[in-house]
C-alpha positions as a Markdown table, in Angstrom:
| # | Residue | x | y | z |
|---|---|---|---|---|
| 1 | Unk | 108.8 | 86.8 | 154.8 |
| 2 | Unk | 107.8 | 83.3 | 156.1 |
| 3 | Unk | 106.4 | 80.9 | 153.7 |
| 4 | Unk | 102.8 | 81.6 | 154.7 |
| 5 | Unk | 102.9 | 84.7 | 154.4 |
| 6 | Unk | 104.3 | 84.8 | 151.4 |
| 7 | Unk | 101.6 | 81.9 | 150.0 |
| 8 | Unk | 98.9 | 84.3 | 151.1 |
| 9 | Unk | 101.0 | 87.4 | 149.5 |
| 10 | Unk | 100.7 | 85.5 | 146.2 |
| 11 | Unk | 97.2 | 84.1 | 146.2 |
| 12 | Unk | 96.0 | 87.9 | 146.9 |
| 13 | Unk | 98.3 | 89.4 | 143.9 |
| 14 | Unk | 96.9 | 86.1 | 141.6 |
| 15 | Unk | 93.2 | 87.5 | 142.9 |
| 16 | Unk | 94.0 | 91.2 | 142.6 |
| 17 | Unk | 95.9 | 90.8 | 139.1 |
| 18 | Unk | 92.7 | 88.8 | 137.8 |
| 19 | Unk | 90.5 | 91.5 | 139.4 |
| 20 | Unk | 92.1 | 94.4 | 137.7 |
| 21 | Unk | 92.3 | 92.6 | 134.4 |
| 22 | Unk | 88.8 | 91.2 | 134.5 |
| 23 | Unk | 87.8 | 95.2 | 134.6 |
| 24 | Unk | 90.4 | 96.2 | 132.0 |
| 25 | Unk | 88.9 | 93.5 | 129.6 |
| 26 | Unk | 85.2 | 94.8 | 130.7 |
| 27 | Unk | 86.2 | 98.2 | 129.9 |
| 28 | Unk | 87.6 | 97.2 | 126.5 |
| 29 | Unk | 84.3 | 95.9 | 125.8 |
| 30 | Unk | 82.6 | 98.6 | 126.4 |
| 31 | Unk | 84.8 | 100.9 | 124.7 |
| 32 | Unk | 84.4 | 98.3 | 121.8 |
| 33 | Unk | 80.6 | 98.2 | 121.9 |
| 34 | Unk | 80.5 | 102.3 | 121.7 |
| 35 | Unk | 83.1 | 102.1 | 119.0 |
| 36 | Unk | 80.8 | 100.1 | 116.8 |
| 37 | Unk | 77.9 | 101.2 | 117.7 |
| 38 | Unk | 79.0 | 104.7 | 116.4 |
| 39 | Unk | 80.3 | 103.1 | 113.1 |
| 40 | Unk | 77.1 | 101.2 | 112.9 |
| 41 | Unk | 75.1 | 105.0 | 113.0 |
| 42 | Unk | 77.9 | 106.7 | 111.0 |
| 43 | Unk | 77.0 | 103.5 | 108.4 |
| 44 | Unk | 73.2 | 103.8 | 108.5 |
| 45 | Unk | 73.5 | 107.7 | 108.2 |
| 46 | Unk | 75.8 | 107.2 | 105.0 |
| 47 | Unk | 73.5 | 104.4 | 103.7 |
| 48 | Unk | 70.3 | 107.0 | 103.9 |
| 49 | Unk | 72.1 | 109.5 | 101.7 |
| 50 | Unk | 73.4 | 107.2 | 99.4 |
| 51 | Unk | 71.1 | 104.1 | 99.1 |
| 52 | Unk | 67.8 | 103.7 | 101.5 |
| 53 | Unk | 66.6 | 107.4 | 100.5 |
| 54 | Unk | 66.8 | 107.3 | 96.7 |
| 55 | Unk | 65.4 | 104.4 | 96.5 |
| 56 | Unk | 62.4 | 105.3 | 98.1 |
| 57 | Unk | 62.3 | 108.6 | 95.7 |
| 58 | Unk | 62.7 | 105.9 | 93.0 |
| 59 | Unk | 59.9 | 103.7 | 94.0 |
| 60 | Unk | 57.7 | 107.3 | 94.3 |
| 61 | Unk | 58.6 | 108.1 | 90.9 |
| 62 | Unk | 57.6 | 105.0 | 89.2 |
| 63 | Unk | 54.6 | 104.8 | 91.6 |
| 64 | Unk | 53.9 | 108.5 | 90.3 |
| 65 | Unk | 53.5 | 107.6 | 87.1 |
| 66 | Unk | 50.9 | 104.9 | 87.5 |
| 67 | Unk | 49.2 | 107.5 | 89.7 |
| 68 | Unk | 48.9 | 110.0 | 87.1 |
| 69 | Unk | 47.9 | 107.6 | 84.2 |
| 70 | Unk | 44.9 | 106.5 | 86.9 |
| 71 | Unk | 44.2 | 110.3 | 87.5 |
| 72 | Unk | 44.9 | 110.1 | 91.2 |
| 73 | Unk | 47.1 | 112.7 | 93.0 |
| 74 | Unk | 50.5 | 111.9 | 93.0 |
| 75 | Unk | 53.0 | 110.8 | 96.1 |
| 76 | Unk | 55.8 | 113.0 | 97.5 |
| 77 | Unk | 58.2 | 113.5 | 100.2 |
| 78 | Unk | 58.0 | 115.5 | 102.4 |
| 79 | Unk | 60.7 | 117.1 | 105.2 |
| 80 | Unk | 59.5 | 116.5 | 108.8 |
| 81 | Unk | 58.4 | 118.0 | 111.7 |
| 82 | Unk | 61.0 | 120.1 | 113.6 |
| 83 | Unk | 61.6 | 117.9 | 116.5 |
| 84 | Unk | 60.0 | 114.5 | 115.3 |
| 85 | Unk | 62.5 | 111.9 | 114.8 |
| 86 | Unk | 61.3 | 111.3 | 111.7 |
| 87 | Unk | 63.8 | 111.3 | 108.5 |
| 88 | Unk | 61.5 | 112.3 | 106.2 |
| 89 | Unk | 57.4 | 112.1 | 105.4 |
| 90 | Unk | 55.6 | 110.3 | 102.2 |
| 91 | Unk | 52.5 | 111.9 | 101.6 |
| 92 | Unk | 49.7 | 111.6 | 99.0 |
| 93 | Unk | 46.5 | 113.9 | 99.5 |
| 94 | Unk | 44.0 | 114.9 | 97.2 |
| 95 | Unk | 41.9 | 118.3 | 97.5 |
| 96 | Unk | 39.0 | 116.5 | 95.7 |
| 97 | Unk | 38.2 | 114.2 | 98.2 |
| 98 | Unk | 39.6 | 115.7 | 101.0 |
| 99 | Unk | 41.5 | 112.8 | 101.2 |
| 100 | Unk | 45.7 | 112.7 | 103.2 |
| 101 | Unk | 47.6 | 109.6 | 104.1 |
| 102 | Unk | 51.3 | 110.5 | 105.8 |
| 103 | Unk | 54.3 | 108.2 | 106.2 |
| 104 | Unk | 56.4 | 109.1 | 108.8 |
| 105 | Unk | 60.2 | 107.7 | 108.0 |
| 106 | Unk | 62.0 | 106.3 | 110.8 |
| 107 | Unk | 65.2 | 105.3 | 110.9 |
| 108 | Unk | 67.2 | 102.9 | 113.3 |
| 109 | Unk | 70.4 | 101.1 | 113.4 |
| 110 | Unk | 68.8 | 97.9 | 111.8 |
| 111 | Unk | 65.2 | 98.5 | 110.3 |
| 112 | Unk | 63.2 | 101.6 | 108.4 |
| 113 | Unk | 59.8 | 101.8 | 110.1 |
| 114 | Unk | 57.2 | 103.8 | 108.3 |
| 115 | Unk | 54.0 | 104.7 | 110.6 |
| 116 | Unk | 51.3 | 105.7 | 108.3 |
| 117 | Unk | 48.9 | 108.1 | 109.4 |
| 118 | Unk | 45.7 | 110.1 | 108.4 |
| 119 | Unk | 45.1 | 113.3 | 109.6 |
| 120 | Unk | 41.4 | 113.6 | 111.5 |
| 121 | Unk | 40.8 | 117.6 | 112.2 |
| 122 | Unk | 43.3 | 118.2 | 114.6 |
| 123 | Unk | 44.4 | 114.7 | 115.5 |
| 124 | Unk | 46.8 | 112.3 | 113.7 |
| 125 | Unk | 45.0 | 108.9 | 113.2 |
| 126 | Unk | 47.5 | 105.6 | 112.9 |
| 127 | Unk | 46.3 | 103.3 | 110.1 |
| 128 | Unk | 49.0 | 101.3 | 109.8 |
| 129 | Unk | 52.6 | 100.8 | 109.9 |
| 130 | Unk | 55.9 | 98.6 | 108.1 |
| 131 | Unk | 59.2 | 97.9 | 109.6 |
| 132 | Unk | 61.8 | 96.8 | 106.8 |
| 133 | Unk | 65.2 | 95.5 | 108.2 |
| 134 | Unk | 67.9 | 97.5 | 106.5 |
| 135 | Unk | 69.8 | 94.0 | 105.6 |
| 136 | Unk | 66.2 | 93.7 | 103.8 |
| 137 | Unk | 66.1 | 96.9 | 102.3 |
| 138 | Unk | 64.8 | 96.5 | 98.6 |
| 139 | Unk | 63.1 | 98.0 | 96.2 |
| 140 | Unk | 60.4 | 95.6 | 96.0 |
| 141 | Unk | 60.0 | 95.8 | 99.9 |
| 142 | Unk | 59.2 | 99.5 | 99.1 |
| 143 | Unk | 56.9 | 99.1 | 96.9 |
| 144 | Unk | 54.9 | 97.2 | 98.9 |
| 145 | Unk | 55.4 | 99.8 | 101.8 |
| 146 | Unk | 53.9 | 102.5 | 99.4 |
| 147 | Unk | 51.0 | 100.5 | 98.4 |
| 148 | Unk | 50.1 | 99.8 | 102.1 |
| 149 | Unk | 50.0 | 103.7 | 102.2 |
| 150 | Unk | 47.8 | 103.9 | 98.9 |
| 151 | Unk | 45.2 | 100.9 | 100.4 |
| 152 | Unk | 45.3 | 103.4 | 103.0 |
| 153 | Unk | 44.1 | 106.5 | 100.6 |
| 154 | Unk | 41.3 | 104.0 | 99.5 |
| 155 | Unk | 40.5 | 102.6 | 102.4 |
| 156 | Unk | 36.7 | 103.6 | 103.2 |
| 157 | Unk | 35.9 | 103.3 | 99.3 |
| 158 | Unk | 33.6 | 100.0 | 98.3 |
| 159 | Unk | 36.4 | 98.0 | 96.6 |
């Protein structure tokens, strides 16, 4: 081979080899990014079960109590709509006052979002919503997500 043609044999295997493992290293990446992103939902899923969940039955239960010592209806969970994406519901109605604020639960891979909602008739009416990131997730953030959902309730009464 003559020495140019060899030169220009080299510079296109340097170009080729830095092709091919500029697409290796994107495909890595990728591959990386799904891998975590799958631990990062196997995580949250886990973290539901085990921590986000009870402590929202938790902060119900103490919240319960104060209800019932102010002879108002109590809060509960709820299971979802079949096909909502919704993890679960908080709901507090009363059959006095006709009266139903619902919580619909939603969870991502880095917040909670609750959409409150009150039902009109047929339609679903939004009155409010909170997002808590789930490196945020306390009990005292809770709490203040359940008594956005009870100034809901009371809403429309003179204060």
């Amino acid at each position: 081979m003559s020495k140019a043609t060899d030169e220009r044999l080299n510079k296109l295997l340097a170009l080729g080899s830095r092709i091919e493992s500029e697409e290796r290293r994107k495909k890595q990446e990728i591959e990386l990014a799904k891998t975590r992103k799958a631990e990062r939902r196997q995580w949250v899923e886990e973290n539901w079960v085990q921590t986000f969940r009870p402590k929202i039955e938790s902060a119900i239960d103490v919240l319960n109590q104060k209800l019932q010592m102010a002879d108002m209806p109590r809060m509960r969970l709820t299971e979802p709509a079949p096909g909502t994406s919704s993890k679960v519901e908080m709901e507090i109605s009363s059959d006095v006052s006709g009266r139903s604020i619902r919580s619909a639960v939603s969870l991502t891979e880095d917040h909670i979002q609750f959409q409150h909602y009150r039902r009109s008739s047929a339609q679903s009416v939004s009155v409010g919503h909170n997002v808590i990131s789930l490196n945020d997730f306390t009990t005292d953030k809770v709490n203040e997500v359940l008594i956005d959902v009870l100034d809901a309730f009371t809403r429309d009464f003179p204060k």
